[in-house]
Gaussian input, Z-matrix of N, CA and C with variables (Angstrom, degrees):
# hf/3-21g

backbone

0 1
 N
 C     1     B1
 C     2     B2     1     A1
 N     3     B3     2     A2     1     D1
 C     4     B4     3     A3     2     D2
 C     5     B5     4     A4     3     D3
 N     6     B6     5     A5     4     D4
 C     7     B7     6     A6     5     D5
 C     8     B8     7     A7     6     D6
 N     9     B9     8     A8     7     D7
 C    10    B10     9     A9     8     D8
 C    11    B11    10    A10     9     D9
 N    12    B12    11    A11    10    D10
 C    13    B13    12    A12    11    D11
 C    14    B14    13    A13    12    D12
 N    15    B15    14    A14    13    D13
 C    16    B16    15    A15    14    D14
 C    17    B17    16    A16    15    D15
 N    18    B18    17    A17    16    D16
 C    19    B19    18    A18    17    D17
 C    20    B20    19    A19    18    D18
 N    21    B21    20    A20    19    D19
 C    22    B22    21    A21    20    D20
 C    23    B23    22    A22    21    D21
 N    24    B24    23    A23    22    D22
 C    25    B25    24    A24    23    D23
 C    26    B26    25    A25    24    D24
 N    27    B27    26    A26    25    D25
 C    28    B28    27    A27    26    D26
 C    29    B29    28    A28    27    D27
 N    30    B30    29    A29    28    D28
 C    31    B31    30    A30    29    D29
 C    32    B32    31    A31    30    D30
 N    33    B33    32    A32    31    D31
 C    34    B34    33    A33    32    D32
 C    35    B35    34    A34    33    D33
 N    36    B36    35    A35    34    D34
 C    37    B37    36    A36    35    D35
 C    38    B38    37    A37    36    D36
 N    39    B39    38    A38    37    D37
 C    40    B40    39    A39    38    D38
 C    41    B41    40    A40    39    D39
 N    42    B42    41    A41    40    D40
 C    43    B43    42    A42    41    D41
 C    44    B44    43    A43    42    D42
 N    45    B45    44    A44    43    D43
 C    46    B46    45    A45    44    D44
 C    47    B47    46    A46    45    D45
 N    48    B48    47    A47    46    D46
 C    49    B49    48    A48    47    D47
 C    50    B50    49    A49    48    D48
 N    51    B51    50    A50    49    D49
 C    52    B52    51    A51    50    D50
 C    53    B53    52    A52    51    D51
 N    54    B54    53    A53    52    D52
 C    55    B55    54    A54    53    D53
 C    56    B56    55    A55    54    D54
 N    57    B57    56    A56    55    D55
 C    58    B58    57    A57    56    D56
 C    59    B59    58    A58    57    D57
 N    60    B60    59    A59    58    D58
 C    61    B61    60    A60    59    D59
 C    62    B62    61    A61    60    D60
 N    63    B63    62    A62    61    D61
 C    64    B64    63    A63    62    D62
 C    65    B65    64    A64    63    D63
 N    66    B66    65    A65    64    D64
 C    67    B67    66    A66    65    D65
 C    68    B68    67    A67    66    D66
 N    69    B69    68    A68    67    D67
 C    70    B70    69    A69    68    D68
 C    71    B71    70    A70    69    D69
 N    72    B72    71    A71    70    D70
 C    73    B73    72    A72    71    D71
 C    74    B74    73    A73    72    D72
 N    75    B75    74    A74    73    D73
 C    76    B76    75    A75    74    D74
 C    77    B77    76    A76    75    D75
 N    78    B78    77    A77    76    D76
 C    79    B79    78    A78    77    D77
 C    80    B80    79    A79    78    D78
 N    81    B81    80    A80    79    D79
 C    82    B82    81    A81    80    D80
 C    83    B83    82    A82    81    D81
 N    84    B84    83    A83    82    D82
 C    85    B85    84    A84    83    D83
 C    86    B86    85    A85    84    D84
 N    87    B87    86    A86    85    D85
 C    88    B88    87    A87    86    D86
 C    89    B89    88    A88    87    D87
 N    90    B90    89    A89    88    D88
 C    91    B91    90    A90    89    D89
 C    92    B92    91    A91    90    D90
 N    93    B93    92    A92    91    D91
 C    94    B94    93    A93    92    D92
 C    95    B95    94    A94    93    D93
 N    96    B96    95    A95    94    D94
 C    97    B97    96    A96    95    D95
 C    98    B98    97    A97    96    D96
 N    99    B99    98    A98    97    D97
 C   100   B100    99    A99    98    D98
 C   101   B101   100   A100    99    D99
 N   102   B102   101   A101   100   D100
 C   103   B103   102   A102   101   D101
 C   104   B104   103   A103   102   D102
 N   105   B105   104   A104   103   D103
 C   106   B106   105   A105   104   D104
 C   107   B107   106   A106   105   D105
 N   108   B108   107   A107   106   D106
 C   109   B109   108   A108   107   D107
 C   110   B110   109   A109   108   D108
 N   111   B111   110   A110   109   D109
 C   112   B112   111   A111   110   D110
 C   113   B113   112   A112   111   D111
 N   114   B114   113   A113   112   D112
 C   115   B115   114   A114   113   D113
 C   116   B116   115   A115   114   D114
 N   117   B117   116   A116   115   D115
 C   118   B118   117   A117   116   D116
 C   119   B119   118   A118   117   D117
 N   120   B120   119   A119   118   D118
 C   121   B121   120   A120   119   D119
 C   122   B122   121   A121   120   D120
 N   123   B123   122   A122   121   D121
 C   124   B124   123   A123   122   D122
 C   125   B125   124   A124   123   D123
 N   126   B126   125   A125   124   D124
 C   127   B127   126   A126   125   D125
 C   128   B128   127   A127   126   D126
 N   129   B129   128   A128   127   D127
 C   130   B130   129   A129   128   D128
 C   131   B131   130   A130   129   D129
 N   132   B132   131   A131   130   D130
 C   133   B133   132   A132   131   D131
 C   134   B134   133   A133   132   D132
 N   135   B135   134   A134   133   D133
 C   136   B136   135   A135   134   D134
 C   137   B137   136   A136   135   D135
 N   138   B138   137   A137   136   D136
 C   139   B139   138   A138   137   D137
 C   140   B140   139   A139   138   D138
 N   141   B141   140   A140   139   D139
 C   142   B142   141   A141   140   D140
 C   143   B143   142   A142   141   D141
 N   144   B144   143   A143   142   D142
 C   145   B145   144   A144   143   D143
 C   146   B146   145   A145   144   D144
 N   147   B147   146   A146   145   D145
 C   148   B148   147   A147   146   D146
 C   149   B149   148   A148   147   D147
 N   150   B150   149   A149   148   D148
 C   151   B151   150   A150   149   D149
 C   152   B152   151   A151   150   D150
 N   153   B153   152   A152   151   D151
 C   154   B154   153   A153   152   D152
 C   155   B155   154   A154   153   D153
 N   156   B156   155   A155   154   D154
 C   157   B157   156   A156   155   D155
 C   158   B158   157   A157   156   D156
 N   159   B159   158   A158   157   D157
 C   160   B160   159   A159   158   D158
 C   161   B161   160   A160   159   D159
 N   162   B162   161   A161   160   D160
 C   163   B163   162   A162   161   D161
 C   164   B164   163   A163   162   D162
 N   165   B165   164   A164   163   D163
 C   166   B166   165   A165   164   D164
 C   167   B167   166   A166   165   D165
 N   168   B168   167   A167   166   D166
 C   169   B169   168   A168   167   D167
 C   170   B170   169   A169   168   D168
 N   171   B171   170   A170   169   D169
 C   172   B172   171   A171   170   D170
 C   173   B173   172   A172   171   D171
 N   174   B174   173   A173   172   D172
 C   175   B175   174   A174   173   D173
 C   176   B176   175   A175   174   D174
 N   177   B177   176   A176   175   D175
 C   178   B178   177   A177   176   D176
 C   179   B179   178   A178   177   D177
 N   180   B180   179   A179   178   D178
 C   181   B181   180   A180   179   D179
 C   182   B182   181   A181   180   D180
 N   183   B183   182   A182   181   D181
 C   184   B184   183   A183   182   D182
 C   185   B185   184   A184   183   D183
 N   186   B186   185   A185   184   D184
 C   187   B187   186   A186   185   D185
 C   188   B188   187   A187   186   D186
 N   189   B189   188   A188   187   D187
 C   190   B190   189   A189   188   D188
 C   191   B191   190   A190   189   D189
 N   192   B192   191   A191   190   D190
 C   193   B193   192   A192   191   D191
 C   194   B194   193   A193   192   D192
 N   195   B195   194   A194   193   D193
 C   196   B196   195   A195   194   D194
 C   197   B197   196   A196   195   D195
 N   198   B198   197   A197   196   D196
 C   199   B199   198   A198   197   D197
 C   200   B200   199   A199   198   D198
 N   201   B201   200   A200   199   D199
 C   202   B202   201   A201   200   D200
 C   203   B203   202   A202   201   D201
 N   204   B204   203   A203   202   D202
 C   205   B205   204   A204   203   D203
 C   206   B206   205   A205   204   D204
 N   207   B207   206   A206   205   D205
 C   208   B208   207   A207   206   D206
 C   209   B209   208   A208   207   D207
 N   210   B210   209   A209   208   D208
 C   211   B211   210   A210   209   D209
 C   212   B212   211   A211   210   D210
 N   213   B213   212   A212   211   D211
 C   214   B214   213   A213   212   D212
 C   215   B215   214   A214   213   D213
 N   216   B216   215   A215   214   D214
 C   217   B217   216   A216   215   D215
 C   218   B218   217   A217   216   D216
 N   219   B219   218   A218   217   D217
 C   220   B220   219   A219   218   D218
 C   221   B221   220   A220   219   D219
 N   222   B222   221   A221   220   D220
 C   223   B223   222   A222   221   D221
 C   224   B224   223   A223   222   D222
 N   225   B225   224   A224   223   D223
 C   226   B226   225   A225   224   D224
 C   227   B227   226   A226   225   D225
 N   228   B228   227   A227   226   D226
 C   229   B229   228   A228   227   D227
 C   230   B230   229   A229   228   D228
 N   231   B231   230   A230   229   D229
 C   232   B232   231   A231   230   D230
 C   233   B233   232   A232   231   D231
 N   234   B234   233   A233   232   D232
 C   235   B235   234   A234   233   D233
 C   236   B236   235   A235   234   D234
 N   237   B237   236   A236   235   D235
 C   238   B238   237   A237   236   D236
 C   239   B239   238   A238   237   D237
 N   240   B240   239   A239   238   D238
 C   241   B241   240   A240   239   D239
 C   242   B242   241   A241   240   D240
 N   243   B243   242   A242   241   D241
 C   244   B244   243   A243   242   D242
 C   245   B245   244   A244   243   D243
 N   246   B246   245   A245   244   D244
 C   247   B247   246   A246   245   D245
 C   248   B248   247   A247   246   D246
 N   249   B249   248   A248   247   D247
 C   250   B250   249   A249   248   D248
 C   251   B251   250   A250   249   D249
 N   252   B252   251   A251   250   D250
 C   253   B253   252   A252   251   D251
 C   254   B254   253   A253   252   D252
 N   255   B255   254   A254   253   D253
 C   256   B256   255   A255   254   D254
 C   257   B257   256   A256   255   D255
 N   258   B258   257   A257   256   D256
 C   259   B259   258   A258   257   D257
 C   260   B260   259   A259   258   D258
 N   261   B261   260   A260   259   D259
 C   262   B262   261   A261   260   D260
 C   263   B263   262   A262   261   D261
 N   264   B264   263   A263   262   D262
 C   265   B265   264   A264   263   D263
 C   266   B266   265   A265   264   D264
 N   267   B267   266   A266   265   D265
 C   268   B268   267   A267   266   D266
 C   269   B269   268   A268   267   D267
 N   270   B270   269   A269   268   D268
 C   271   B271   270   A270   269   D269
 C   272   B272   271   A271   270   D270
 N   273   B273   272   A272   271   D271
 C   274   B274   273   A273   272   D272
 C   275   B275   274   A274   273   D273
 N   276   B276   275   A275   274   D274
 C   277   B277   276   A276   275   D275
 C   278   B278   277   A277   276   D276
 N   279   B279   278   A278   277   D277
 C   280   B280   279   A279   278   D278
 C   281   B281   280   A280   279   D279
 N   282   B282   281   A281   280   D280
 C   283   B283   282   A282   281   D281
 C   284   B284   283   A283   282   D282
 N   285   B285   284   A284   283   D283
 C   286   B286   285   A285   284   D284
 C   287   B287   286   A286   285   D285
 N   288   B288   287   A287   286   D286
 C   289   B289   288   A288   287   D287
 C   290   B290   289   A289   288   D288

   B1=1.4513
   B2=1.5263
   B3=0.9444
   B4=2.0146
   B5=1.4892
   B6=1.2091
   B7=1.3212
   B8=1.5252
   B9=1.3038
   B10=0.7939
   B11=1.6409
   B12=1.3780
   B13=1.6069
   B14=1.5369
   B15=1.0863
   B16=1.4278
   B17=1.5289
   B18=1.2922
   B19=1.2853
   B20=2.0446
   B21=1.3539
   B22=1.2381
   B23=1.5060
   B24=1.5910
   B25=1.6845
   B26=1.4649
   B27=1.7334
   B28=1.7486
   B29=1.0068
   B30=1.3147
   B31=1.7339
   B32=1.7141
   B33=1.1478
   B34=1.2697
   B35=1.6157
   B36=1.4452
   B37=1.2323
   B38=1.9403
   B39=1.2056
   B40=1.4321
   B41=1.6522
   B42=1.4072
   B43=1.7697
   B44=1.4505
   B45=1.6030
   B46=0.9699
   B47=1.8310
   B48=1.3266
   B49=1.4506
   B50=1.4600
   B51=1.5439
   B52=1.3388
   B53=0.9955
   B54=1.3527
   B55=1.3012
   B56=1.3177
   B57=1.1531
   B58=1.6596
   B59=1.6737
   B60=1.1998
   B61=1.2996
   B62=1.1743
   B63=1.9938
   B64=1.3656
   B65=1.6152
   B66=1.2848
   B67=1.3913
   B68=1.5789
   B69=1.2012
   B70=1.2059
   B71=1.6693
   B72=1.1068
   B73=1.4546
   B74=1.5446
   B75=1.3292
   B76=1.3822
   B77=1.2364
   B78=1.1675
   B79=1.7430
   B80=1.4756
   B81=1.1503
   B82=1.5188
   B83=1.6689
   B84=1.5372
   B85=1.9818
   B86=1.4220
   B87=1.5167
   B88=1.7041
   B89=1.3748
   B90=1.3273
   B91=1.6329
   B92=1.1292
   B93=1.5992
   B94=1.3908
   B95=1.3224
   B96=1.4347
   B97=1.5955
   B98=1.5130
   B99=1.6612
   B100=1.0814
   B101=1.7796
   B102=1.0750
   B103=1.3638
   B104=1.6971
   B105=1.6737
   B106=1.6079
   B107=1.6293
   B108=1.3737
   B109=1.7107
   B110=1.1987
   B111=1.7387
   B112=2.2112
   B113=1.6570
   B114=1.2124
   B115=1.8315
   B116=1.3838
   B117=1.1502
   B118=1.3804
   B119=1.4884
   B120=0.9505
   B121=1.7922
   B122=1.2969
   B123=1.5247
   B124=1.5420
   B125=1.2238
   B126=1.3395
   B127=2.0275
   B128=1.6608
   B129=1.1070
   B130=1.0894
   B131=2.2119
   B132=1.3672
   B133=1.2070
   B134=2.0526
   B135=1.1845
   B136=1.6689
   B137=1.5457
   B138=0.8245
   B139=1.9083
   B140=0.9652
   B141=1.1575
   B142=1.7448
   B143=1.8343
   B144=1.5970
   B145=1.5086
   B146=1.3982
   B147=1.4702
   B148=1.8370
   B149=1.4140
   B150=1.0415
   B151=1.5940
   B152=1.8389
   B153=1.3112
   B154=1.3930
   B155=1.0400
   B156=1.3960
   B157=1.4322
   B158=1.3394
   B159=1.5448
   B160=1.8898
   B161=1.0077
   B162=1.8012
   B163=1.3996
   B164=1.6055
   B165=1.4192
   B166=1.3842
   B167=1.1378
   B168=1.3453
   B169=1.6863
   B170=1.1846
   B171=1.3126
   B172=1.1337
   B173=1.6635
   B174=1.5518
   B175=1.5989
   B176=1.8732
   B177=1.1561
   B178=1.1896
   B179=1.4398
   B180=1.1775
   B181=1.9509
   B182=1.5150
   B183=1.7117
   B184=1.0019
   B185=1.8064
   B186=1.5251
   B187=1.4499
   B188=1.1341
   B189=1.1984
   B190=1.8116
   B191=1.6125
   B192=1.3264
   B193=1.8739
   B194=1.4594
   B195=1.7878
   B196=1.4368
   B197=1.6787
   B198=1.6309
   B199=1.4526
   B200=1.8572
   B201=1.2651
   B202=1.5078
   B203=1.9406
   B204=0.8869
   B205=1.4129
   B206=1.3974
   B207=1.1942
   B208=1.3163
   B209=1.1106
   B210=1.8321
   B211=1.0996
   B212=1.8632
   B213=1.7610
   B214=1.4315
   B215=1.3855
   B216=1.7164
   B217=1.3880
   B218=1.1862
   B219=1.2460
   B220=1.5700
   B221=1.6243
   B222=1.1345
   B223=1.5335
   B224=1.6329
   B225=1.6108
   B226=1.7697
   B227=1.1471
   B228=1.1375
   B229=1.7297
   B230=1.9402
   B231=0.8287
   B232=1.7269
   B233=1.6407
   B234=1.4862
   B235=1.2985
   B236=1.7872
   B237=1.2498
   B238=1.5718
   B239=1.3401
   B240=1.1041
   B241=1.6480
   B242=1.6613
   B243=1.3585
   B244=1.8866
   B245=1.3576
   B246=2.0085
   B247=1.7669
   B248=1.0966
   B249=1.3711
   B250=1.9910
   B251=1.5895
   B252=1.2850
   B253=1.7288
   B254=1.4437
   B255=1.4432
   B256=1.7658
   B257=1.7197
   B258=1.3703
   B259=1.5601
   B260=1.5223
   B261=1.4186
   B262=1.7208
   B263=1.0899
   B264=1.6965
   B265=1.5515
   B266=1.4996
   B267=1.7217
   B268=1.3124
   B269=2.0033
   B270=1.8578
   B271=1.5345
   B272=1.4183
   B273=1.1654
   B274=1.7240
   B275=1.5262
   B276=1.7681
   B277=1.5321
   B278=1.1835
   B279=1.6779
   B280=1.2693
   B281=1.6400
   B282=1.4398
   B283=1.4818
   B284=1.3185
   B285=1.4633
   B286=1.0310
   B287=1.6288
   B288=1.1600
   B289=1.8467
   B290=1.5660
   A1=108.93
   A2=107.03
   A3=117.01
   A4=100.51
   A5=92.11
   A6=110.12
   A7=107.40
   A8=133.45
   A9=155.50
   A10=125.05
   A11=103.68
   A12=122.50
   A13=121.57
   A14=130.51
   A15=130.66
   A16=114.27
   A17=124.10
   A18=165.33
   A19=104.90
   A20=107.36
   A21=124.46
   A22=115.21
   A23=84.86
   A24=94.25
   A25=110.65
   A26=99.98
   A27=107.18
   A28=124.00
   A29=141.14
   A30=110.39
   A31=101.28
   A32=137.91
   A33=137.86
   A34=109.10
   A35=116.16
   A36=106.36
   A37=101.57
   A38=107.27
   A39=122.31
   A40=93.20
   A41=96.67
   A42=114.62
   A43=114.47
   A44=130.47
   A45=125.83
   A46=101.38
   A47=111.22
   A48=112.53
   A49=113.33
   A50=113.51
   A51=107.23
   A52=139.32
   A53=117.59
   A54=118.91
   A55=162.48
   A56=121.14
   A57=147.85
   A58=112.16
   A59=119.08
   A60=112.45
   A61=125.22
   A62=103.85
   A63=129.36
   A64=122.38
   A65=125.24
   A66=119.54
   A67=108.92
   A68=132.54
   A69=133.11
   A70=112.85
   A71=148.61
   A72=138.89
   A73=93.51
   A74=129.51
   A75=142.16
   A76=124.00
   A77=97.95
   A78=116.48
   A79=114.87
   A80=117.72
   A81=138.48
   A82=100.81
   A83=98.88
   A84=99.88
   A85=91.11
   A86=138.55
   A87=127.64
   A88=99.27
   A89=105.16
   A90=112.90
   A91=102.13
   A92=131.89
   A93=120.57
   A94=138.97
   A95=102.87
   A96=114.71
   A97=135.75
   A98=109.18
   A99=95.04
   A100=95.71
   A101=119.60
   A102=152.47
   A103=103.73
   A104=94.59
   A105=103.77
   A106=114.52
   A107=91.78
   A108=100.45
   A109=135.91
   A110=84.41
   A111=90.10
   A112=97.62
   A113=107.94
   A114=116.71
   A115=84.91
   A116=153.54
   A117=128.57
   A118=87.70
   A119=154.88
   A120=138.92
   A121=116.71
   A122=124.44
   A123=127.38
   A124=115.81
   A125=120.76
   A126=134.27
   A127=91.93
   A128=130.61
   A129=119.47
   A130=105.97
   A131=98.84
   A132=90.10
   A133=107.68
   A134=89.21
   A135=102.77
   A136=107.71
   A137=117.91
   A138=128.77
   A139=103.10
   A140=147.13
   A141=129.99
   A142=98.17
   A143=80.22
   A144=84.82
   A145=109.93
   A146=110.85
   A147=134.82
   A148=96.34
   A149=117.92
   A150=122.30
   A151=106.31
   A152=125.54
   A153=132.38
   A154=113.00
   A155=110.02
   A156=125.06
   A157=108.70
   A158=129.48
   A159=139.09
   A160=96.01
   A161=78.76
   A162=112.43
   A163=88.77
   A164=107.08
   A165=128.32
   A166=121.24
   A167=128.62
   A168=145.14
   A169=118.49
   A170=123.80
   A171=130.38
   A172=129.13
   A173=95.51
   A174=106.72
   A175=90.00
   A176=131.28
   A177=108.37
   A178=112.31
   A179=94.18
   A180=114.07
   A181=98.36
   A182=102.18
   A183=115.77
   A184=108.81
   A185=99.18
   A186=123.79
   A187=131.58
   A188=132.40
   A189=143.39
   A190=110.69
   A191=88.25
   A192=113.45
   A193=104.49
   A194=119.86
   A195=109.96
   A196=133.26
   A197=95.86
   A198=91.14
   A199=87.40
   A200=105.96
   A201=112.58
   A202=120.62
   A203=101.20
   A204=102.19
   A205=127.56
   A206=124.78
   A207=133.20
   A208=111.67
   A209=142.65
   A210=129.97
   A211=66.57
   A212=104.79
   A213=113.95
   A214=85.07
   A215=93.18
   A216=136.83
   A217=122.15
   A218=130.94
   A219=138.94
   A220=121.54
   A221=111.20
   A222=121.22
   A223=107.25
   A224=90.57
   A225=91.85
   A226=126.52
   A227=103.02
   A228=112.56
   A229=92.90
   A230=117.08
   A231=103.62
   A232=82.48
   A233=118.63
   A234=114.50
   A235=127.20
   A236=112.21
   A237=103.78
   A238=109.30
   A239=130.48
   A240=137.64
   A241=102.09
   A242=93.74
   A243=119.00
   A244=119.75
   A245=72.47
   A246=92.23
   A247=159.43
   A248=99.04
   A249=123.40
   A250=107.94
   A251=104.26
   A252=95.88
   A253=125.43
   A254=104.50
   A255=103.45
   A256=93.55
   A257=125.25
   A258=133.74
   A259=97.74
   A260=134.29
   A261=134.72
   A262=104.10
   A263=138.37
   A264=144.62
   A265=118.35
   A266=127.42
   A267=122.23
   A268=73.03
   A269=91.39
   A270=119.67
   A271=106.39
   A272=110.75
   A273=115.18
   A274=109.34
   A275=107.45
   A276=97.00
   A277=124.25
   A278=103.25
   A279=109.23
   A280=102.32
   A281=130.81
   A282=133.03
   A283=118.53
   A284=135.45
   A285=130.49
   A286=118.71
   A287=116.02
   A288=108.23
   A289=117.19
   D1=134.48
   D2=-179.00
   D3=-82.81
   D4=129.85
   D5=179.86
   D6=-100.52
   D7=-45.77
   D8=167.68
   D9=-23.95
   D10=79.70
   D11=175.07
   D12=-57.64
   D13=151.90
   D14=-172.13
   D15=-137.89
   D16=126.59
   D17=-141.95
   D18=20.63
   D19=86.50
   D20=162.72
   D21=-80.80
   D22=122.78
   D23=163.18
   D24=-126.94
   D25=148.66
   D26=171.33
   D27=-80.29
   D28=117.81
   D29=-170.52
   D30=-98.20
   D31=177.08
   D32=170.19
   D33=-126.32
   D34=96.90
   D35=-162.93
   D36=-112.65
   D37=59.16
   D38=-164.68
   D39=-104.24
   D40=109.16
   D41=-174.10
   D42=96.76
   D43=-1.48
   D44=-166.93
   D45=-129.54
   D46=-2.52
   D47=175.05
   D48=-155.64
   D49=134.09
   D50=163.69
   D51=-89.34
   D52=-14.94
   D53=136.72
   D54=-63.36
   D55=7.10
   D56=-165.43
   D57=-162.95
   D58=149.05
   D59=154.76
   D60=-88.15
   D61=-56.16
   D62=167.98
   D63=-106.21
   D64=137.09
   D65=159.95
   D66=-90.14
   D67=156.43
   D68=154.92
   D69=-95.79
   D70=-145.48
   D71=174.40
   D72=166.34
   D73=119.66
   D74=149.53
   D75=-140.45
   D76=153.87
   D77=176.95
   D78=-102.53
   D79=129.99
   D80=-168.70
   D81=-120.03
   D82=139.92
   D83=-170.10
   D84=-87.07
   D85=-16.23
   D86=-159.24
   D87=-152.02
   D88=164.22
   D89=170.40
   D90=-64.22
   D91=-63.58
   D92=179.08
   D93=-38.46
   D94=-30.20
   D95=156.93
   D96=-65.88
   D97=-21.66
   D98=-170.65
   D99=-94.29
   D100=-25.34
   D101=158.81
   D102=-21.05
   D103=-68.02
   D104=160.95
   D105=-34.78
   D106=-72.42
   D107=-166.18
   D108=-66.83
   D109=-21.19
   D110=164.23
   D111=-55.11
   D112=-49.68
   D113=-155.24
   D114=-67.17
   D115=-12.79
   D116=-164.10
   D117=-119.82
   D118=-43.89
   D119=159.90
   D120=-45.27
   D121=-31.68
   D122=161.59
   D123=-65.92
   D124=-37.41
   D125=167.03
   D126=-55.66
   D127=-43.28
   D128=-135.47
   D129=-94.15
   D130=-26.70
   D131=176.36
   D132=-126.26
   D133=77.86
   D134=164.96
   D135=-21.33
   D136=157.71
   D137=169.88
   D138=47.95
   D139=-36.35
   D140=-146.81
   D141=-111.40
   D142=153.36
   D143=-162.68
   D144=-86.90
   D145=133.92
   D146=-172.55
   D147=-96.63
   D148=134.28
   D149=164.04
   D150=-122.94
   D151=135.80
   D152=171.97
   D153=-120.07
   D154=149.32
   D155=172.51
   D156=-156.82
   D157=157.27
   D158=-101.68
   D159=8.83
   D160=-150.75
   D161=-143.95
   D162=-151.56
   D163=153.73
   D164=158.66
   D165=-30.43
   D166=-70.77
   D167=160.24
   D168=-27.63
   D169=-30.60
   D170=175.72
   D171=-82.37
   D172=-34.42
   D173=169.50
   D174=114.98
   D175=-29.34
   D176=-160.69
   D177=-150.21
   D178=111.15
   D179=-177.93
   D180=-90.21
   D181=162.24
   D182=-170.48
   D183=-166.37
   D184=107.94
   D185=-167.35
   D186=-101.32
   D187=56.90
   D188=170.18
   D189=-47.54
   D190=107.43
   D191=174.95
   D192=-120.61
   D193=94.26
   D194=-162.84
   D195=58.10
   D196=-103.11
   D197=-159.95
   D198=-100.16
   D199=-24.55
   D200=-161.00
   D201=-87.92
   D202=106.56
   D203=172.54
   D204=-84.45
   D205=144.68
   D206=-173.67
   D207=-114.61
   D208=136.64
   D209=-167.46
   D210=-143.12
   D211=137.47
   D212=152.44
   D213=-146.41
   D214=137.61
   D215=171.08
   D216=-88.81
   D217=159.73
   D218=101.81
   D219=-22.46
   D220=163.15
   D221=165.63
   D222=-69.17
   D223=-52.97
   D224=176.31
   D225=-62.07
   D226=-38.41
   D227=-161.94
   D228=-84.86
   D229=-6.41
   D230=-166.43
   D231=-95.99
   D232=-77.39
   D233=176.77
   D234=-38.01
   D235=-19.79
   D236=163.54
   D237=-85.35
   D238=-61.49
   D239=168.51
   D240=-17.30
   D241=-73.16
   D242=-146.10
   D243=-4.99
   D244=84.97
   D245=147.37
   D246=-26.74
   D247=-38.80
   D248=166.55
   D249=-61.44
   D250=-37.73
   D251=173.78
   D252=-96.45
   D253=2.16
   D254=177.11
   D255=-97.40
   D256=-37.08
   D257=-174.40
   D258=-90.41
   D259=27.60
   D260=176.15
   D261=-51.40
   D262=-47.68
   D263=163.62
   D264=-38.86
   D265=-24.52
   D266=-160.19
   D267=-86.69
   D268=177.87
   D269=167.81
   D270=-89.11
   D271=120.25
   D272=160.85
   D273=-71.18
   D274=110.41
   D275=178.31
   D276=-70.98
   D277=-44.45
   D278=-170.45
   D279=-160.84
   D280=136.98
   D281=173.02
   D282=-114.55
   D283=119.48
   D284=169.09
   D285=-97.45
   D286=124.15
   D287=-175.47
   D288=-85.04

């Protein structure tokens, strides 16, 4: 199974939310993929508590690990949302395509 997300960005939303520090933001080509990648952000932080919300079907999961949130998309669902332009004020740390 591909794990492998496509064009992730970090946002740094430190002073601009009290709820989050960081968002993450990726695009997933299938439900099964993003499906993958919830399960691999849940692999990824042992002990600490993950909270989720959607669903696959929908296009767009959403993964709170502490301070850091994870948003993986759809193509559609990221581009209707798009986060990067409502959070334009946070720091882009880093983007991988």
């Amino acid at each position: 199974m591909d794990r492998q997300a496509e064009d992730v960005v970090l946002l740094d939303l430190t002073g601009l939310a009290a709820f989050a520090d960081y968002f993450v933001i990726a695009t997933a080509t299938s439900e099964r993929q993003i499906s993958a990648l919830v399960d691999a952000v849940v692999d990824a932080a042992p002990g600490l508590r993950v909270r989720r919300e959607g669903g696959t079907e929908g296009g767009w999961v959403l993964v709170e690990v502490g301070p850091v949130v994870a948003h993986l998309f759809s193509r559609e669902q990221r581009a209707y949302y798009d986060l990067e332009g409502l959070w334009q004020r946070a720091h882009e740390v880093v983007r991988v395509q």
